[in-house]
C-alpha angles and dihedrals in degrees: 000000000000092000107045085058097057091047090056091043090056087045092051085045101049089049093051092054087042084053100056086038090063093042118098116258107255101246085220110142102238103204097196110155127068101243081052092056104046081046090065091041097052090045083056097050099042084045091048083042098060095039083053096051093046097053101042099038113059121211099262094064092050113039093042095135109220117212094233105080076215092070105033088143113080093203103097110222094265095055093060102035084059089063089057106024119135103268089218087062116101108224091205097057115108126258121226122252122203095270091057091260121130116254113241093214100065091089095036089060098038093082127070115267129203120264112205122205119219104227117249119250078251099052096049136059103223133011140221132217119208114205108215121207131170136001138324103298090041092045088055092044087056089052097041090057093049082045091054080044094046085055093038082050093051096041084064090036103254112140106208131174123221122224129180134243120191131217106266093193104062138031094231099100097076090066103046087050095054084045095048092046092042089059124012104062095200101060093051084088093063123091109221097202100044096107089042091070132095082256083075098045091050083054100052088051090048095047100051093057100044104045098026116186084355089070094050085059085060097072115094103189093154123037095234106150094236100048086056092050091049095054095040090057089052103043083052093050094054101051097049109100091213087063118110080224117099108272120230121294105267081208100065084051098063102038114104098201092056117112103177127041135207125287100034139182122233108207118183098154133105119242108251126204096287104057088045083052104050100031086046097122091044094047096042078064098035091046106031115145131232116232109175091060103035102043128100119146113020132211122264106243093231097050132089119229118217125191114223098177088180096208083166082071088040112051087010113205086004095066101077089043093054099047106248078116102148126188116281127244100262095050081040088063089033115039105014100049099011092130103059109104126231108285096025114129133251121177101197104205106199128168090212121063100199133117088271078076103038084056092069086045090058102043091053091038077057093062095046100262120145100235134187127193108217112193145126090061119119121276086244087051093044087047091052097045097048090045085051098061108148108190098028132316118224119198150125126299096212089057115090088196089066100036101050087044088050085042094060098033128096086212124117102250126205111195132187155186144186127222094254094061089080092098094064092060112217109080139094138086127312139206092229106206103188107080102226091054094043093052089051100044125088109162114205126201116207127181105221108237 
C-alpha cells in the first residue's frame, strides 16, 4: 500500500508540472533587478514633474521671448530650482558669500516673483516709446519713468504698450541691455531696438498729420508735473472714440507685425523721486533682481560698503564743470565717515582700480579703519554687492548706479551731495512716503573744500 501511494503521489506530481508547461507564459513585465526598478521610478517622477509644471505655469510666464538668444526662458533660475529643490532644504537658510558671511537674498528669491507682461501693440490703445540714454542705472531710470506712464495711462483707462528706443549717439547702449536682460527678468521680453526701426520713423509722420499741434503735446522730454499732465490729458482725449480728433488707424491695430500704435507718447525723461515713491509696490515686481544670476562677493555683515563712482576718471577735467564733482578722499575719512571708530570695517567698490581709489583706502587706513578695495568685478557683481549691504551703503546721490541699488536694497543708505552737484539735476533731499523708504534714507548735504 505504500507503494502504490507513492506511485500515485509521483503521477499527481508529473501532471501538475505537465499542466503549468502547457500553460501560456503571463506577459507581465517582472522587474526583477535594482537599476530596473529606479528606471521606473525615475519615468514616474519626470512624467508627475511635467504635468505639475503644465497645470500650475500658464503659458505667458513661460513662452515670453527675450531679446538675448542667452535668456530665451523667461523662468529666472530660482523659479525653476523651487519646482525640484530638496525638500529637506530649508528655503530661508542663508546662503554663503565668499567671506564666509551669509547672503541676505537667499530668503528674498526664494519666493515666486511676478512676472509682468508688456501689452502687445494689439492689446493696448496708445504706446509709449521710451528713449533710452546712457548706461545701466540711466537706462532703468528711463524705464522706470514709461513704466510710471504705462500705470498714470491705465488709471484713466488708457491701455498703453511700452517699446524701447535706444540711444543712437553712443555705443553704450549694447552693454547696459545685456546687463539689464541678464538680470532683471522682466525686462528679457522687451526688444531694445524696436523704436529705433523704420516702423518709428512711418509713426512720427502719421502722427503728425493726423493729430497736427495735439501730437506735439504728447513728448515728455522734462518730468514737470505739469508737462506729464499735459500730455496724459491728451493721450486720454485722443484715444477716446467719442473725441472730433481722428481716432486711431484700424490698421495699426490689426497688424500683427506692429509694435507702436497711434497715437503714441514720446518719453525721454528719469523718474524722479516721486514716480519711484508712488509706483514702489509695482517697481519692486517690475523690477525685481535676480540674484541668483547676477551675485558673486558678498558684504560682511558687520562693513560698511561705500560707492566711490570716480567720474573724475570717467569724463576727466569735465566732470567738476559739469557738476559730477564727489567728496574727496580726506572729507571722505573725516566728515563722511568721520564717526566710525579705529578697527570698524569699510569695503570701497570702485569700478576703477587706480590711485584715485587707493587714495580713499589710504585716508580711512589712516584713521584706523580696516578698509577693502573691491574692483574688477562686473558692473552686475558690483550692483548686486553694493544692493546687498548688509550694515549701511554710502554713496552719491547724482549716480544711478547708487541710487537703483539703494532703491532695491534693505540696507540703511546714507546719501549724499555737494553743492556743486546742482548742475546734474537730480539730487537733494526727499519726503519719502512709503515707510520702508522713509525709515532708510538719511540724505546728507557737504560743501566740497
Amino acid at each position: 500500500s505504500k507503494v502504490s501511494e507513492v506511485l500515485h503521489h509521483d503521477l499527481i506530481k508529473r501532471d501538475t508540472t505537465a499542466m503549468n508547461l502547457s500553460r501560456p507564459k503571463s506577459k507581465r513585465l517582472r522587474v526583477s533587478r535594482p537599476w530596473q526598478r529606479l528606471l521606473w521610478v525615475a519615468l514616474f517622477v519626470c512624467t508627475f514633474m511635467s504635468c505639475y509644471r503644465n497645470f500650475y505655469f500658464d503659458g505667458d510666464q513661460r513662452t515670453l521671448q527675450s531679446s538675448s538668444k542667452k535668456h530665451m526662458s523667461i523662468l529666472s533660475l530660482e523659479e525653476s530650482r523651487s519646482l525640484f529643490r530638496d525638500p529637506n532644504d530649508d528655503p530661508n537658510r542663508a546662503s554663503v558669500g565668499h567671506r564666509g558671511e551669509p547672503s541676505p537674498t537667499r530668503a528674498k528669491n526664494s519666493s515666486l516673483h511676478r512676472m509682468i507682461k508688456n501689452p502687445s501693440a494689439q492689446e493696448s490703445n496708445a504706446t509709449i516709446v521710451v528713449q533710452l540714454s546712457g548706461e545701466m542705472g540711466n537706462n532703468l531710470q528711463k524705464i522706470a519713468f514709461g513704466r510710471g506712464l504705462q500705470l498714470m495711462a491705465r488709471e484713466r483707462g488708457v491701455e498703453t504698450n511700452l517699446v524701447f528706443r535706444h540711444q543712437e549717439t553712443s555705443d553704450k547702449w549694447t552693454l547696459a541691455r545685456a546687463l539689464i536682460i541678464q538680470c532683471f527678468p522682466n525686462l528679457r521680453q522687451f526688444d531694445f531696438e524696436a523704436g529705433n526701426k523704420a516702423e518709428y520713423r512711418n509713426r512720427v509722420i502719421e502722427q503728425k498729420i493726423k493729430y497736427g499741434s495735439k501730437g506735439e503735446q504728447l513728448k515728455i522730454q522734462n518730468k514737470q508735473d505739469d508737462t506729464i499732465s499735459t500730455a496724459m490729458d491728451t493721450l486720454e482725449q485722443l484715444v477716446n472714440p467719442s473725441s472730433h480728433l481722428v481716432s486711431p488707424s484700424p490698421e495699426t491695430a490689426s497688424d500683427p507685425n506692429t509694435n507702436i500704435r497711434v497715437p503714441f507718447l514720446y518719453a525721454d525723461a528719469m523718474a524722479g523721486h516721486d514716480f519711484l515713491d508712488r509706483f514702489r509696490d509695482d517697481f519692486l515686481e517690475f523690477f525685481w533682481f535676480d540674484d541668483e544670476a547676477c551675485c558673486a562677493q558678498q558684504p560682511d555683515l558687520d562693513e560698511s560698503v561705500f560707492h566711490f563712482r570716480n567720474f573724475k576718471t570717467e569724463l576727466s577735467d569735465a566732470a567738476d564743470s559739469l557738476g559730477f564733482q564727489e567728496l574727496g578722499p580726506q572729507q571722505t575719512a573725516e566728515e563722511l565717515f568721520g564717526d566710525l571708530a579705529i578697527g570698524d570695517k569699510v569695503a570701497i567698490l570702485s569700478r576703477f582700480k587706480n590711485d584715485d581709489a587707493q587714495s580713499y583706502v589710504r585716508a580711512l587706513e589712516a584713521r584706523g579703519v580696516q578698509v577693502r578695495l573691491v574692483s574688477g568685478q562686473t558692473p552686475v557683481h558690483d550692483f548686486c554687492f553694493l544692493k546687498n549691504a548688509r550694515k549701511e551703503m554710502v554713496g552719491s546721490e547724482i549716480s544711478t548706479f547708487f541710487a537703483w541699488a539703494a532703491y532695491l536694497s534693505d540696507a540703511k543708505v546714507r546719501s549724499y551731495f555737494l553743492d556743486a552737484n546742482q548742475k546734474v539735476g537730480r539730487m537733494g533731499k526727499y519726503e519719502w512716503q512709503d515707510p520702508s523708504l522713509r525709515k532708510r534714507y538719511r540724505y546728507e548735504s557737504y560743501t566740497a573744500l
